[in-house]
C-alpha positions, -999 to 999 in steps of 0.1 A, spaced: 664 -512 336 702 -523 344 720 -507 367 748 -503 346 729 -484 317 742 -453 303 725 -421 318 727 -415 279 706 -443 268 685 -439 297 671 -408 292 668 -417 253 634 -418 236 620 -441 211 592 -424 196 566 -440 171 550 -419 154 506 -431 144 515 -468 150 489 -494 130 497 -522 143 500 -538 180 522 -566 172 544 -542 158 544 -515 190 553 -554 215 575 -560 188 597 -528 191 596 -532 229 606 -565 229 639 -554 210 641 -519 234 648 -548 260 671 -564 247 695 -536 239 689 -519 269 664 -490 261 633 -485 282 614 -448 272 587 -461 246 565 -427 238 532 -436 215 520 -402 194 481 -408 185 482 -445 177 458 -463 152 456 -497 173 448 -509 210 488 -508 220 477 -531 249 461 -555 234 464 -591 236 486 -589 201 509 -562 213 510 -584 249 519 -617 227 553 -600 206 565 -582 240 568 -613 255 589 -602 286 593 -568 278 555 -558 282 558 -534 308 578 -511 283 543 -507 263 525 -505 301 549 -479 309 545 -460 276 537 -426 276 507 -421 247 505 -381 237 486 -363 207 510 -347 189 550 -352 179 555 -320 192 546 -333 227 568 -362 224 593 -340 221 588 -321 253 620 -313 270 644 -337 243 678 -314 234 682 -333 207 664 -356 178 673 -378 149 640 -389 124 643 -419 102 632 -425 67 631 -453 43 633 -424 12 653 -396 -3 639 -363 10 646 -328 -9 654 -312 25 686 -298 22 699 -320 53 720 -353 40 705 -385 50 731 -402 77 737 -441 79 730 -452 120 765 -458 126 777 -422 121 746 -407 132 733 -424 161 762 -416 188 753 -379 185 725 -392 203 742 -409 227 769 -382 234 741 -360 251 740 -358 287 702 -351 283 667 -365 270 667 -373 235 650 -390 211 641 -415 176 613 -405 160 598 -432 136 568 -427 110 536 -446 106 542 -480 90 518 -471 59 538 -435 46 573 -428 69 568 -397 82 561 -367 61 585 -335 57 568 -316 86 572 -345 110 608 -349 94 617 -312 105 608 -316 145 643 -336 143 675 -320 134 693 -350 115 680 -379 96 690 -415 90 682 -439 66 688 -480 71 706 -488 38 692 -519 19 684 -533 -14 673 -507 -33 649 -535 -52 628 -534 -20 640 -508 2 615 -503 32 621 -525 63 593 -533 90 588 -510 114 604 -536 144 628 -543 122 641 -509 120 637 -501 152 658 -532 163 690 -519 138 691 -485 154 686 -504 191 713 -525 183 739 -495 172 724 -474 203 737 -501 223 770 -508 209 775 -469 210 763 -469 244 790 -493 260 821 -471 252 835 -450 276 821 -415 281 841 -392 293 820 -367 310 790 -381 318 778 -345 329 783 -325 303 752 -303 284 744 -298 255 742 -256 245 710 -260 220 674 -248 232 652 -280 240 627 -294 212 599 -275 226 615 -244 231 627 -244 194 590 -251 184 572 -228 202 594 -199 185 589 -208 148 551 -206 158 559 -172 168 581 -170 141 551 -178 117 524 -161 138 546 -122 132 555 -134 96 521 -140 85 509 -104 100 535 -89 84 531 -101 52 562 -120 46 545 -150 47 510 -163 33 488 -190 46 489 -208 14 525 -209 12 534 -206 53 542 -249 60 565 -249 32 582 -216 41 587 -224 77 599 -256 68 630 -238 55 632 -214 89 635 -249 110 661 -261 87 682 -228 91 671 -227 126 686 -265 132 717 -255 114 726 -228 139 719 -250 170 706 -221 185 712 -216 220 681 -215 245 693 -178 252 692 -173 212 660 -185 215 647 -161 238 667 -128 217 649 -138 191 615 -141 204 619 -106 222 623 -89 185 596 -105 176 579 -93 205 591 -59 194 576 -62 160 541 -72 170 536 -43 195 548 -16 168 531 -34 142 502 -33 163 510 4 172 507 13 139 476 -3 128 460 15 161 474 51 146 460 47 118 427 34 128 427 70 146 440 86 117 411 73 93 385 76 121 393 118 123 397 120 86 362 107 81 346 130 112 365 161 94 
């Protein structure tokens, strides 16, 4: 890593998302290297990421995929990231615009803190769940006659906008960011779905597609870590008198039936 890299850039993620293929995992860290970026973070991959294939593209840059960090689930990759942009090579009907790199990227790079670039499986893009653990999406524009690029490939435009964002001035390198980390947000709208569903609001059939929109609202209020914990503490409060209640009636039925 140079000495002279951006704390913002440092601490940035690029996250791959089920990864087939092992040329294409040296390929992406042979273009991290070369625009500077060195946090590679594998989630379940299909393929032997050290393999002799993946060793062959890195070239040089092979001790990105050494150093990788390989966890099970996107959620984990997450861990600790303020803030996250997903990529797709399609229109999504998520109520959140699709952004071109160049306007959404420096967001990114205007942290102060861990963030990260989530990209999908090479076969499907990441699907609308996946989509949701980020709060903003980009998509590479090309010919619309043959619209989705290799997985390198895209990985090497956003590197390449990453950098040129990365070499401006920043002006305070220190500053935070306000919104609750990734993780923090996620464990919540498990919560959130957990009260929901005992409640009745929600129904298991219908829950993923409902609590898709709660992450899209909850992303669009930024919410603060101390929001976070508010929030959490009603729903606390709901599941103890919720629970309350079912106890008083189990009581209730249990003397009506001994009368």
């Amino acid at each position: 890593m140079s000495p002279n890299l951006p704390l913002s850039l440092a601490q940035l993620r690029i996250v791959l998302v089920e990864p087939a293929g092992p040329l294409n995992i040296g390929s992406v860290a042979r273009v991290m290297k070369n625009f500077g970026l060195s946090q590679l973070v594998l989630v379940n991959p299909q393929c032997d990421p050290y393999s002799g294939d993946a060793k062959q593209m890195a070239v040089h840059a092979y001790d990105l995929v050494e150093a990788a960090i390989t966890v099970k689930t996107l959620a984990e990759a997450l861990v600790g990231c303020h803030r996250a942009i997903a990529t797709t090579a399609r229109p999504r009907d998520l109520q959140t615009p699709l952004e071109s790199p160049e306007l959404a990227l420096p967001w990114l790079v205007d942290a102060a803190l861990p963030t990260a670039l989530i990209f999908g499986p090479e076969d499907r893009g990441l699907n609308n769940d996946e989509m949701l653990h980020a709060q903003r999406f980009i998509k590479i524009a090309t010919c619309p006659t043959y619209e989705s690029l290799n997985l390198a490939q895209a990985v090497a435009v956003c590197c390449y906008e990453l950098s040129r964002v990365g070499q401006r001035p920043v002006e305070n390198a220190f500053a935070t960011d306000a919104t609750a980390p990734l993780d923090v947000l996620d464990g919540y709208y498990h919560h959130l779905e957990s009260i929901l569903l005992k409640i009745g609001y929600l129904y298991p059939h219908t829950a993923s597609s409902r609590m898709q929109k709660f992450r899209q609202l909850g992303h669009r209020a930024s919410l603060s870590a101390q929001d976070v914990a508010m929030l959490r503490g009603i729903l606390r409060q709901i599941d103890w008198a919720t629970s309350r209640q079912d106890t008083t009636h189990q009581i209730a039925d249990h003397q009506s039936s001994d009368s």
